[in-house]
C-alpha positions as CSV (number, residue, x, y, z in Angstrom):
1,X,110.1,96.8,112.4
2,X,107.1,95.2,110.3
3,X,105.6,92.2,110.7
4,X,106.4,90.0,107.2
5,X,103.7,88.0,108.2
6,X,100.7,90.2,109.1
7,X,98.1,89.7,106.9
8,X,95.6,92.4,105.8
9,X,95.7,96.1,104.3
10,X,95.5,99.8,106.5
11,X,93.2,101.5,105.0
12,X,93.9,105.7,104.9
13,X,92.3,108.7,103.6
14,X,94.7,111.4,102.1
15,X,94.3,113.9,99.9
16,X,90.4,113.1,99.1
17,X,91.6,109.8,97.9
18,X,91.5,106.2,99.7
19,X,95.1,104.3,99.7
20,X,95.7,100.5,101.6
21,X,99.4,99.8,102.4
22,X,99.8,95.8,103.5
23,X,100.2,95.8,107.3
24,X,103.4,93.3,106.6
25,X,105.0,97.0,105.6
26,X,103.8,98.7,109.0
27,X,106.5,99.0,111.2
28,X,104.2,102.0,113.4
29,X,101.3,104.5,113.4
30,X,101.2,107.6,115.5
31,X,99.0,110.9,115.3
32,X,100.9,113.5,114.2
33,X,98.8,116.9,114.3
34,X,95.8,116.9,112.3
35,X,96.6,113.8,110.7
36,X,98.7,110.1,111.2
37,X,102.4,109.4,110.5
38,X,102.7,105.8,109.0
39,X,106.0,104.5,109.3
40,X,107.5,102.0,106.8
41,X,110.8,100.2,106.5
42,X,111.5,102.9,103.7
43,X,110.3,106.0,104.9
44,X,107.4,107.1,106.2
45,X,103.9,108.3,105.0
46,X,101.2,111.1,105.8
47,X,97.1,109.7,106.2
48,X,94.2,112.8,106.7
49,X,92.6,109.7,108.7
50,X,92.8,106.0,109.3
51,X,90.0,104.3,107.8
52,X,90.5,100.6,109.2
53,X,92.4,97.5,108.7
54,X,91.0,94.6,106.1
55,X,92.2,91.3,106.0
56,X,92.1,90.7,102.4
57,X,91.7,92.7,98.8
58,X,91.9,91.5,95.7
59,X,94.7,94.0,94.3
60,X,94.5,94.3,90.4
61,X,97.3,95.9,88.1
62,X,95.9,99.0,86.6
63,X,94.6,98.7,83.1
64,X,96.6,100.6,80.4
65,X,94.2,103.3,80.0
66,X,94.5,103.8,84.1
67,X,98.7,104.1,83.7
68,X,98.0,105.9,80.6
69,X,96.5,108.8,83.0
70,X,98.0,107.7,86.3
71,X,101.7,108.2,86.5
72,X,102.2,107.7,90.2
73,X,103.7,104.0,91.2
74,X,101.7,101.7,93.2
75,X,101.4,97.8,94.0
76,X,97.5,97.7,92.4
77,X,94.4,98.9,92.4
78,X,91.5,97.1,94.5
79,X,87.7,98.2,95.9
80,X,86.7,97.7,99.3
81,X,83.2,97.8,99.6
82,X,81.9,100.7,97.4
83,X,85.2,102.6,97.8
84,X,88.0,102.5,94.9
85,X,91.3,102.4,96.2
86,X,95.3,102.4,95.8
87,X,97.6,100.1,97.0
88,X,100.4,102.1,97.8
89,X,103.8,100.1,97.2
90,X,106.0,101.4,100.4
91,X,109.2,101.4,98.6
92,X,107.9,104.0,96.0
93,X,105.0,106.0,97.7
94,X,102.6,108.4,95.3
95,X,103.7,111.7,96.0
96,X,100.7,112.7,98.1
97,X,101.7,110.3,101.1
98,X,105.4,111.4,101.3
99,X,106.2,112.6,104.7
100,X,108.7,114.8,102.5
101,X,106.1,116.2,100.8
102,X,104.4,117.7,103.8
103,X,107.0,118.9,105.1
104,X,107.9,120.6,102.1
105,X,104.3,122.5,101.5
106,X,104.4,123.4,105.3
107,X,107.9,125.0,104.7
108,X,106.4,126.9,101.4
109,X,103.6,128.3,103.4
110,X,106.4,129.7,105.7
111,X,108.0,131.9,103.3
C-alpha cells in the first residue's frame, strides 16, 4: 500500500532515459532479474537501475513544443542536478516502464 504522505521522488533509469515517480505512489521495490520491479497502486513498473530518492523537484508541465514531440503521458518534467527527467504519472505510465511491456518483448524474443 503507498504511503499518501511520503514526501520525495524515486529516481530510476530505464531505457537510457531518467524517470522520478512520487514515493506517495510506491507501494514496493524488489529486484527482479537484471533490473527492479516498482509496484504502484495501478500496476506496476520496470527500472534498468534505481538512481536514488529526492525529497523535492520542482515538476514543470511540458512546453507545447515538448507535447508537440512527446506523446507519452506524464505528471511533469523537472531536472535534478544536471540530469533532465520525467515524472512518471503512475496511473498512466510511458510505455517504456510498463511491466506489460516487458513482458511482452520477452515473449517476442521467444518465438
Amino acid at each position: 500500500m503507498s504511503v499518501p504522505h511520503a514526501r520525495g521522488f524515486l529516481l530510476l533509469r530505464r531505457a537510457g532515459g531518467v524517470w522520478g515517480i512520487a514515493n506517495s505512489a510506491v507501494d514496493g521495490l524488489a529486484r527482479s532479474g537484471e533490473g527492479y520491479r516498482i509496484a504502484t497502486g495501478d500496476g506496476a513498473l520496470m527500472a534498468d537501475e534505481i538512481l536514488g530518492v529526492v525529497e523535492d523537484l520542482a515538476v514543470r508541465p511540458p512546453a507545447p513544443v515538448v507535447r508537440r514531440f512527446w506523446s507519452e503521458p506524464s505528471a511533469g518534467l523537472a531536472v535534478h542536478g544536471a540530469l533532465p527527467l520525467v515524472v512518471v504519472d503512475p496511473s498512466r505510465p510511458p510505455a517504456a516502464l510498463r511491466l506489460e511491456a516487458e513482458e511482452g518483448e520477452m515473449d517476442e524474443g521467444r518465438d
